[in-house]
C-alpha positions as CSV (number, residue, x, y, z in Angstrom):
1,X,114.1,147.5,86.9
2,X,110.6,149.1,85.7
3,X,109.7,151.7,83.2
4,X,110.3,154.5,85.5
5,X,113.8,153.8,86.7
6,X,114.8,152.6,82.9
7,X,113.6,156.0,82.1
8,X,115.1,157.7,84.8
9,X,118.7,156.3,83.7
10,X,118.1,157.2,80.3
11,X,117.3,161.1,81.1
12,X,120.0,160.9,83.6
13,X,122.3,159.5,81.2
14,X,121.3,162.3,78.2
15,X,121.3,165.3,81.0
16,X,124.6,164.7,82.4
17,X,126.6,164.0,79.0
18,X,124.8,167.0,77.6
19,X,125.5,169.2,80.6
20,X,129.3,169.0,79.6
21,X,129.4,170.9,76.9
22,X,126.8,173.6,78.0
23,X,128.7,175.7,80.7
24,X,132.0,174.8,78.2
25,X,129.9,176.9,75.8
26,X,128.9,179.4,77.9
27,X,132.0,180.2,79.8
28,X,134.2,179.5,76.7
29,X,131.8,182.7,74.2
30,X,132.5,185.1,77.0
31,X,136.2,184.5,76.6
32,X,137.0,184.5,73.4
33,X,135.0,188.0,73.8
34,X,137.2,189.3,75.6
35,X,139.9,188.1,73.4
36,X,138.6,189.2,70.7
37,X,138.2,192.8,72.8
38,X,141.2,193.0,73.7
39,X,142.9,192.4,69.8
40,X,140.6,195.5,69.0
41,X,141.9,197.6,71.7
42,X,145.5,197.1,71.7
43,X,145.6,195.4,68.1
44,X,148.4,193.2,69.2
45,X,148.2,190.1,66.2
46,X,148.5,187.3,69.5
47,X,145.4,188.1,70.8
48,X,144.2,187.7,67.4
49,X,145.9,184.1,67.4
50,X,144.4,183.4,70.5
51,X,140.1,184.5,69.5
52,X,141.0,182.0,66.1
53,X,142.5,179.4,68.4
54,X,139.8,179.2,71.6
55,X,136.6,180.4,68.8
56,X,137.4,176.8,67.3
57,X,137.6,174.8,69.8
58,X,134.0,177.1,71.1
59,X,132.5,176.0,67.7
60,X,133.4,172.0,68.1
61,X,131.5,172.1,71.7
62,X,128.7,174.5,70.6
63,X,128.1,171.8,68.1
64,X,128.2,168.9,70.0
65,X,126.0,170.7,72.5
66,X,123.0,170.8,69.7
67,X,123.3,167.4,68.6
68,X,123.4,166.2,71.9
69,X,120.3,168.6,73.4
70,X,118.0,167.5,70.7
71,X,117.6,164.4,72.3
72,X,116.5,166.1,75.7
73,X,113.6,167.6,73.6
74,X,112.2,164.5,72.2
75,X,112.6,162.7,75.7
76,X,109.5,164.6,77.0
77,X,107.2,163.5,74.4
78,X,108.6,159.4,74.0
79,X,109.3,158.4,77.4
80,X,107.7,161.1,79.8
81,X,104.4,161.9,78.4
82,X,102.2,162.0,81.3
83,X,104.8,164.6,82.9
84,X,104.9,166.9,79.5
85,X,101.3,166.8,79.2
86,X,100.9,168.0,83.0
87,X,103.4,170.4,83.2
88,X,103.2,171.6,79.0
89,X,101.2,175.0,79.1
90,X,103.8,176.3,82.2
91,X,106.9,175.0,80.2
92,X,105.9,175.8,76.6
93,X,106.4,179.7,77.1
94,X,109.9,179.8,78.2
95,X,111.6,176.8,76.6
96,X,109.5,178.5,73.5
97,X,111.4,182.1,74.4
98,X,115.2,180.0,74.7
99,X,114.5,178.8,71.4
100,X,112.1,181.3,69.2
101,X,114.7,184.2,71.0
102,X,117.8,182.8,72.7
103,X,118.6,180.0,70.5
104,X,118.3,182.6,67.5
105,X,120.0,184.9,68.5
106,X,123.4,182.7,69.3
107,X,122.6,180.8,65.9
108,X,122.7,184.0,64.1
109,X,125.3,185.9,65.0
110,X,127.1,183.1,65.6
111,X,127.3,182.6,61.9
112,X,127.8,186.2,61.1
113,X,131.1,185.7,63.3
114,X,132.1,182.7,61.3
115,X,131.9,184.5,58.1
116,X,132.3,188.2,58.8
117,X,136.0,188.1,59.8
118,X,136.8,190.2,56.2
119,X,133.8,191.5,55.3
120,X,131.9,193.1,58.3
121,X,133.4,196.2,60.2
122,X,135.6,195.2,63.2
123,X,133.3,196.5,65.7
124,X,130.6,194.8,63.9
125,X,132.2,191.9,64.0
126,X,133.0,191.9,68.1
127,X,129.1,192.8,68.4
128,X,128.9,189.2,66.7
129,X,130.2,187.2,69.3
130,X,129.3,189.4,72.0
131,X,126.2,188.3,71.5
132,X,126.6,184.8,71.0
133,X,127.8,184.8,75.0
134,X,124.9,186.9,75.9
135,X,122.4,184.7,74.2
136,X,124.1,181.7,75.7
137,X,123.2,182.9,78.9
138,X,119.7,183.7,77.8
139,X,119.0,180.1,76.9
140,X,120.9,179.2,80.7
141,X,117.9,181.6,82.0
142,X,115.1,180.4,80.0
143,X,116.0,176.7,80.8
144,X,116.9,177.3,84.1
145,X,113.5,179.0,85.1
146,X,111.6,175.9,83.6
147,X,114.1,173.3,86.2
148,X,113.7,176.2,89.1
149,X,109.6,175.8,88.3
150,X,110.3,171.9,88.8
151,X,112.2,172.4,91.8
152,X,109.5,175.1,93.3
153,X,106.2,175.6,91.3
154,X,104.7,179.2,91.4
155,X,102.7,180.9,89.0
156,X,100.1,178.2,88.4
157,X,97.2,176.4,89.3
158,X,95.9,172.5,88.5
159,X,92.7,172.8,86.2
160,X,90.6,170.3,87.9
161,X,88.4,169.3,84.3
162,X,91.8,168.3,82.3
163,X,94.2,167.9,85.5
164,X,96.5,169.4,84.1
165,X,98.6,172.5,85.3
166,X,97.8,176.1,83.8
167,X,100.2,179.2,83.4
168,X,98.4,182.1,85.7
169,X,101.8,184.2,86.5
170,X,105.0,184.0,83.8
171,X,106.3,186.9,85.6
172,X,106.1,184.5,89.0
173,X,108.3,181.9,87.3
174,X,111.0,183.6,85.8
175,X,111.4,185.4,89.1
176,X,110.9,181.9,91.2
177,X,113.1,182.5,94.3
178,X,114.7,179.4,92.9
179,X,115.6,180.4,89.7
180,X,117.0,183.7,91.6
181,X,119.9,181.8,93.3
182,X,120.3,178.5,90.3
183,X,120.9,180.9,87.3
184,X,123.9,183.1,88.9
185,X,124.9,179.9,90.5
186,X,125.1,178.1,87.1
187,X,126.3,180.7,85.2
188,X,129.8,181.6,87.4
189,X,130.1,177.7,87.6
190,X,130.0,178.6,83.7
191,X,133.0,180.7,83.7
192,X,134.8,178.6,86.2
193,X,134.6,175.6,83.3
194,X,135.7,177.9,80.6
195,X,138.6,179.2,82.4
196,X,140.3,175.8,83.8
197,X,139.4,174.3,80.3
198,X,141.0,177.2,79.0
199,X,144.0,177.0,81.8
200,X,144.7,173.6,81.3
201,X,145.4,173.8,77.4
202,X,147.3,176.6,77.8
203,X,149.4,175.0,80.7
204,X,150.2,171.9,77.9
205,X,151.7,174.5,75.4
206,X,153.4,176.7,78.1
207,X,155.1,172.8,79.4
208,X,156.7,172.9,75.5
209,X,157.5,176.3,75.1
210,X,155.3,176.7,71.9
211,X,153.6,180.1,71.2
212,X,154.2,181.6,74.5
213,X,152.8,184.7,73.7
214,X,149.6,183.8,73.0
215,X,149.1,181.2,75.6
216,X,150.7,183.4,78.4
217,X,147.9,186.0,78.5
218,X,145.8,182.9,77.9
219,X,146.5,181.1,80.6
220,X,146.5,184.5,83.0
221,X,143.1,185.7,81.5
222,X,141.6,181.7,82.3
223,X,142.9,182.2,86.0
224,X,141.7,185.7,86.9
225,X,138.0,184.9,85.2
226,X,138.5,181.1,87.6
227,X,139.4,182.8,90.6
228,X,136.6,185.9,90.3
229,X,133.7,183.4,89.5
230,X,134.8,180.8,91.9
231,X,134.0,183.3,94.5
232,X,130.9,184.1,92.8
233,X,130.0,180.1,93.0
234,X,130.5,179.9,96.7
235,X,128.8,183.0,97.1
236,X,125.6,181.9,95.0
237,X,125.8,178.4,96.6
238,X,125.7,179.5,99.6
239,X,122.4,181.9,98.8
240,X,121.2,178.8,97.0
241,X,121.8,176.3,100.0
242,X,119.4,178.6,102.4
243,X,116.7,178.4,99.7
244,X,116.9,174.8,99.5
245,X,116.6,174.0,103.3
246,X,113.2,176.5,103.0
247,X,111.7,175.0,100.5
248,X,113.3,171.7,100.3
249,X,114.3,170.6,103.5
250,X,114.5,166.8,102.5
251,X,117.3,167.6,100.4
252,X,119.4,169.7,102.5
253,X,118.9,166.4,105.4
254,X,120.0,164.2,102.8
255,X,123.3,166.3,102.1
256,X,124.2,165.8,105.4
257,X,122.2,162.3,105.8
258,X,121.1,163.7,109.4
259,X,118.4,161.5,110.2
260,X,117.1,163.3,113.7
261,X,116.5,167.0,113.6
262,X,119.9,168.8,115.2
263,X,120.2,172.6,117.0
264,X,123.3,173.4,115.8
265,X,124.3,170.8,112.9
266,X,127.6,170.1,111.7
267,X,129.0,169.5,108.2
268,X,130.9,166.1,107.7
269,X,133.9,166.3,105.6
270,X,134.4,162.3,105.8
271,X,131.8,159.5,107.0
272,X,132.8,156.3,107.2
273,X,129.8,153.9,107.4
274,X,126.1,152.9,106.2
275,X,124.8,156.7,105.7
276,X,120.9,154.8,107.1
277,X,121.3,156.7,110.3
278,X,122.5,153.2,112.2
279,X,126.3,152.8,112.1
280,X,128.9,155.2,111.3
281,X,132.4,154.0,112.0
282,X,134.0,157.3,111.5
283,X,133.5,160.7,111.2
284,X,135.2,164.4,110.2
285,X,132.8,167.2,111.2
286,X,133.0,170.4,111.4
287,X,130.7,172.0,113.9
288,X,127.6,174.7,113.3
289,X,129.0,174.8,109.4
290,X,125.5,173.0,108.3
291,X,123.4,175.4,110.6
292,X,124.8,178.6,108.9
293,X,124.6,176.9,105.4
294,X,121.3,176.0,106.4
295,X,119.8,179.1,107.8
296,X,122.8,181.8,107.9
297,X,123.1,181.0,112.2
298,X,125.8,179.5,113.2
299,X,122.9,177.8,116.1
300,X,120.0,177.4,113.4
301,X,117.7,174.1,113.7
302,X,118.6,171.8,110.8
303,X,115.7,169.0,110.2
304,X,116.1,165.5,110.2
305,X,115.5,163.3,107.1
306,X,113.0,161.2,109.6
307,X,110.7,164.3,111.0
308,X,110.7,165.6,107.1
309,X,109.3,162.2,106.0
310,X,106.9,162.4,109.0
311,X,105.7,166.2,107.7
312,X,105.5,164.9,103.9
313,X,103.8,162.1,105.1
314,X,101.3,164.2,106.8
315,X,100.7,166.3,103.9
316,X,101.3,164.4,100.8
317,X,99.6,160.7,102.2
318,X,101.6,157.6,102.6
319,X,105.0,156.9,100.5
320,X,108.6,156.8,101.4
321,X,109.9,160.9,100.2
322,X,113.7,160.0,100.9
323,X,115.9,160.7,98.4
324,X,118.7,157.8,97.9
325,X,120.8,158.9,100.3
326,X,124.2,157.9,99.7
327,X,124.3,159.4,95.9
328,X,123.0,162.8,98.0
329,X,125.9,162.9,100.3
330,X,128.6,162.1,98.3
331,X,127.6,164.4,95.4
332,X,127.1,167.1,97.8
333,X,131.0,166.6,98.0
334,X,132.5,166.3,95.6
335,X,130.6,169.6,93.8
336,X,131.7,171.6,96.8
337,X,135.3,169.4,97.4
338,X,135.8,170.8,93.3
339,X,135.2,173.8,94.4
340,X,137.4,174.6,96.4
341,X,140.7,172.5,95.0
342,X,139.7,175.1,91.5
343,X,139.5,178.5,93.4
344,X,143.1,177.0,95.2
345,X,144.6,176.4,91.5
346,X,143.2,179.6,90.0
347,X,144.8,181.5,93.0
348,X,148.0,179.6,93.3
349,X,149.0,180.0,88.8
350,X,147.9,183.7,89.7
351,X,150.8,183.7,92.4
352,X,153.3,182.0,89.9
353,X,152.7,183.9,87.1
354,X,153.1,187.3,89.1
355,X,155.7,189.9,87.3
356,X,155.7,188.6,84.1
357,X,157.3,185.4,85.2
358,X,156.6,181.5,83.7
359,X,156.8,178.8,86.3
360,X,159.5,176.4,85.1
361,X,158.6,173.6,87.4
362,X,156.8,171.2,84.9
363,X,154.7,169.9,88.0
364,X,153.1,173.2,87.6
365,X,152.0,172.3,84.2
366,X,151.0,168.7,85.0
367,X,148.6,170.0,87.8
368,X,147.4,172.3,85.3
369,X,146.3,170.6,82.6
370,X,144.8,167.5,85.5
371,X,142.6,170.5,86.8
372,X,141.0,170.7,83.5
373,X,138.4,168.0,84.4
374,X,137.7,169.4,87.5
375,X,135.0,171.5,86.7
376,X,132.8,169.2,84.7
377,X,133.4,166.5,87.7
378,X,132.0,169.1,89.5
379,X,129.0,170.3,87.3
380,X,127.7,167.0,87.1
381,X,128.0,166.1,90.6
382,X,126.0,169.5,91.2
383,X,123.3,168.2,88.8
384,X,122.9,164.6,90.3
385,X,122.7,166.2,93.4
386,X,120.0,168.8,92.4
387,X,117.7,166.1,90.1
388,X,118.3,162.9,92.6
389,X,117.7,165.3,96.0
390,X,114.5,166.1,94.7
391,X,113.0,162.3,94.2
392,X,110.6,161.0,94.0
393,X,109.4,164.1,92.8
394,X,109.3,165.4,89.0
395,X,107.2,168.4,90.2
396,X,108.2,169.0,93.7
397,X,105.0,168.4,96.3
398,X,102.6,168.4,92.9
399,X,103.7,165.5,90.6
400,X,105.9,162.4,91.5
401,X,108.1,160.9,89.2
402,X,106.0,157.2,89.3
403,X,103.4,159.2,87.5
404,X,104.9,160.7,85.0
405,X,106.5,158.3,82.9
406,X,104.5,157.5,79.5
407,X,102.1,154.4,80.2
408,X,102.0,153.0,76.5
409,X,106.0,152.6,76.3
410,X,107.6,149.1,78.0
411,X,110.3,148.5,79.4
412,X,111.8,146.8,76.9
413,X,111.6,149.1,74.7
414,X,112.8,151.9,76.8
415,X,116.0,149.2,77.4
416,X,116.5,149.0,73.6
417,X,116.3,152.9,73.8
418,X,119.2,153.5,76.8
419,X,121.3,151.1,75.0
420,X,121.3,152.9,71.9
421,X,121.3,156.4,73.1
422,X,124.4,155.9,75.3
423,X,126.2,153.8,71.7
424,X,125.6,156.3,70.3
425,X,126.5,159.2,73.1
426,X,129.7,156.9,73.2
427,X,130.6,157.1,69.5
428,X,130.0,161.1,70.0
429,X,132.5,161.3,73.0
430,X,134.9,159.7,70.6
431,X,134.4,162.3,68.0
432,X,134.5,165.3,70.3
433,X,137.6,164.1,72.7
434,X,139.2,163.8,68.8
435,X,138.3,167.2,67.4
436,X,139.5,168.9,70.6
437,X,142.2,166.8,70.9
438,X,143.4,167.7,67.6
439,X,142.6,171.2,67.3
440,X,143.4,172.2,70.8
441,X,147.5,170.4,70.2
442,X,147.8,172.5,67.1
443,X,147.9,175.6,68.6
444,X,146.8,178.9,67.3
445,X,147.2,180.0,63.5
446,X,150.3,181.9,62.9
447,X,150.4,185.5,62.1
448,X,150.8,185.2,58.7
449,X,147.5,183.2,58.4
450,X,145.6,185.8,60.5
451,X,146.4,188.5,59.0
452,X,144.4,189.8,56.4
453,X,145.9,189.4,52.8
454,X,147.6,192.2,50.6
455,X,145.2,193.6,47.9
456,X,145.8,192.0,44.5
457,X,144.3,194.2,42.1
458,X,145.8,192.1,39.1
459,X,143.8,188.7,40.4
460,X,140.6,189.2,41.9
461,X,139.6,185.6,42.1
462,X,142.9,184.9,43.6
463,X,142.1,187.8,46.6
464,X,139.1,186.2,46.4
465,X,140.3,182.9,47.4
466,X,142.4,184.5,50.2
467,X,139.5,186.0,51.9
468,X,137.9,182.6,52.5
469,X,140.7,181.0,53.4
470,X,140.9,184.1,56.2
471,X,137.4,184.0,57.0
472,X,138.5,180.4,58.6
C-alpha cells in the first residue's frame, strides 16, 4: 500500500471507533433528560434511580468520546496536510463554533450536573443536562455542516494566487442542501442508539427480576423514543437518498452496482455474484424501489455507474471516479437491513409490554439485549458507505483524496502510526466494554443512596460528607 491508502485506513479506523460513542452520547443526554423530567414531575424516587443509573453510564461514553476525537483533530495537520491547508479557511469557522460554543456548553453544564445534585435548585439542575443534549446536537450540526461541505461544496471559491479555497457564504454552508437531510438523519439515528442501548440493558435486568421498577419504564421509555425516531430515520434517508442521486449520482449507482443507466430501476435485496457488472448468479429485486428512492417516481431514470464515469470523465479529465464497489453495496445494506430489524424490535417490546404486563418468555429478553449492537452496526455501515461512496474524492468534484495526503510523511511512518493508534484504540475498547460492563450489571443506586440525607445539625462535617457522597 502507499501513503494515501495507509492514511486512508488510519482515518477510517479513528472515524468509525470514534463514531460509536458519539450518537451513544447524543441519544443517551436526551434520555436521561427526560428521566430526570419525569422524577421532577411526578417525584417518584425510581425515576430518580434511573437519571443516576443511565447519567453514568452517559458520562463513561461522553468520556471515551473526547479521548477518542482528539485524535480526529490532530489527523488533519499529521497525515492530511495538503487537504487541511486547502479546505482550512471554510472549516475553521464551524469546527471553531462546535468547540469555542458547542463543546462549551456540554462541558459546562455537564459539570454543573455532576456536582449540583444538592446544591443547585431542582429546576436548575434539569436546565443542566438539558443542555448538555442540546449542545450535543449543536456539535452533531457544526461537524456535520463541515462533512456536508465535503460531500457538496457551496459557499466558496478557489483563490487562484494561494490555491487554496476561501469562505464567501457561511450562511451557504450551514444550510448546504446536504447538511439539510445528514443532520436530522444523524441525529434520529442518534436516538435510535440511545434507546436499543438503553433497551437492551434494561431487557438483562428485567430477565433477573432485579429492580423492575426502574427498568420497566426504562425499557418502555427506550422503545417509544426507538420506534418514533426509527421512522424519523427512514423518513430522513429517504429525503437524503434523493439528494445523493442529484448531486452524487456515482454513489447512488454504486448502492445498487447498476453499471448501465435503467428507466425504472430495482432495489436488490440479495446478489449473488462479482458486483463488476459481468456475472451475477443470483438475484432478489424488488422492482421500481431504486427509481422512487432515487427520484421519488416509481418510473424515474436511475444512472449507470459506466455513463457517470463517462460524464466525470468529461468534466473532471481522465481517472477512474468509481467507488469500490462491493464495500458500497453491501454497506448500503446492512445500514438499511438495521433499520428495519430495530424499528420491528422497538414495535414488537411496545406490543409485549402493552397493559402493564412483562413478557415472561426469556427469548424476549435474549433478543433484547442481541439488538443492542444493532444500531452501531448500523451507524458505521452508514458512515463507510457515506465516506467510501464518495472516493476518490476528499472534496467532492474539487479535491481528490491522491492529493491531499501530506507529502513530507512516508509510509512507514504512517504504518508505525496505524499500528499504534489502533493498540492503543484496542486497549481503550477494553477499558470502556469494562466500565459499562460493570456499571451497567450493577444496576441503579437504591433509594436510600438517592435520597438526599437528613439534616444533622449536631455534625456539620459529617452532613458534609453526605452531600458529596450524594452528589455521586
Amino acid at each position: 500500500m502507499d501513503t494515501v491508502d495507509i492514511a486512508r485506513w488510519q482515518f477510517g479506523i479513528t472515524t468509525v471507533y470514534h463514531f460509536l460513542f458519539v450518537p451513544l452520547t447524543i441519544g443517551l443526554s436526551a434520555l436521561v433528560a427526560g428521566l430526570e423530567t419525569a422524577w421532577l414531575r411526578t417525584g417518584r424516587t425510581a425515576y430518580l434511580r434511573a437519571t443516576k443509573f443511565w447519567g453514568k453510564l452517559f458520562l463513561i461514553n461522553f468520556a471515551m468520546g473526547i479521548v477518542t476525537g482528539i485524535v480526529q483533530e490532530f489527523q488533519f495537520g499529521m497525515n492530511w496536510s495538503d487537504y487541511s491547508r486547502f479546505v482550512g479557511d471554510v472549516f475553521g469557522a464551524p469546527l471553531a463554533i462546535e468547540g469555542l460554543l458547542a463543546f462549551f456548553v456540554e462541558s459546562t453544564f455537564l459539570g454543573l450536573w455532576i456536582f449540583g445534585w444538592d446544591r443547585l435548585p431542582k429546576k436548575i439542575h434539569l436546565a443542566c443536562i438539558w443542555l448538555v443534549a442540546i449542545g450535543t446536537q449543536l456539535s452533531a450540526f457544526f461537524i456535520l455542516s463541515a462533512n456536508s461541505w465535503m460531500q457538496h461544496p457551496v459557499g466558496y471559491r478557489v483563490d487562484e494566487e494561494t490555491g487554496r479555497a476561501v469562505l464567501t457564504d457561511f450562511w451557504a454552508v450551514l444550510t448546504n442542501s446536504t447538511h439539510l437531510v445528514a443532520f436530522p438523519h444523524t441525529i434520529t439515528a442518534a436516538f435510535v442508539t440511545g434507546g436499543m442501548f438503553m433497551a437492551g440493558v434494561s431487557a438483562w435486568h428485567l430477565a433477573r427480576r432485579k429492580n423492575v421498577e426502574v427498568f420497566r419504564p426504562s425499557l418502555r421509555l427506550a422503545l417509544a423514543v426507538t420506534a418514533v425516531a426509527s421512522i424519523g430515520v427512514a423518513v430522513t434517508g429517504d429525503l437524503q437518498g434523493k439528494v445523493m442521486a442529484e448531486q452524487q449520482p456515482m454513489k447512488m449507482a454504486a448502492a445498487e452496482a447498476i453499471y448501465e443507466t435503467e428507466r425504472p430501476a430495482g432495489l436488490s435485496l440479495l446478489t449473488i455474484g462479482t458486483l463488476d457488472g459481468d456475472e451475477e448468479l443470483f438475484g432478489i429485486k424488488l422492482p421500481r424501489v431504486l427509481s422512487f428512492l432515487s427520484t421519488g417516481s416509481l418510473d424515474g431514470e436511475v444512472e449507470g455507474i459506466n455513463d457517470v464515469q463517462a460524464a466525470e470523465e468529461a468534466r473532471y479529465g481522465p481517472g477512474d471516479y468509481r467507488p469500490f464497489v462491493p464495500a458500497i453495496y453491501w454497506n448500503f445494506r446492512l445500514m438499511v437491513g438495521v433499520g428495519m430489524i430495530t424499528a420491528f424490535v422497538s414495535l414488537a417490546g411496545l406490543w409485549l409490554l402493552r397493559r402493564g404486563r412483562l413478557p415472561s418468555n426469556p427469548w424476549v429478553y435474549r433478543i433484547g439485549m442481541a439488538s443492542l449492537t444493532l444500531p452501531f452496526i448500523g451507524n458505521s455501515a452508514g458512515w463507510i458507505f457515506t465516506e467510501m461512496g464518495r472516493q476518490p474524492w476528499s472534496v467532492y468534484g474539487v479535491m481528490k483524496t491522491s492529493a491531499s495526503v501530506s507529502p513530507s510523511v512516508t509510509a512507514t511512518s504512517m504504518l508505525i502510526s496505524v499500528i499504534s493508534l489502533t493498540a492503543l484504540y484496542a486497549v481503550l475498547a477494553v477499558i470502556e466494554a469494562g466500565l459499562m460492563l460493570k456499571y451497567a450489571k450493577a444496576g441503579p443506586p437504591s433509594e436510600d443512596e438517592v435520597l438526599p440525607p437528613p439534616p444533622d445539625d449536631d455534625d456539620p462535617d459529617r452532613d458534609s460528607e453526605r452531600s458529596l457522597a450524594f452528589a455521586y
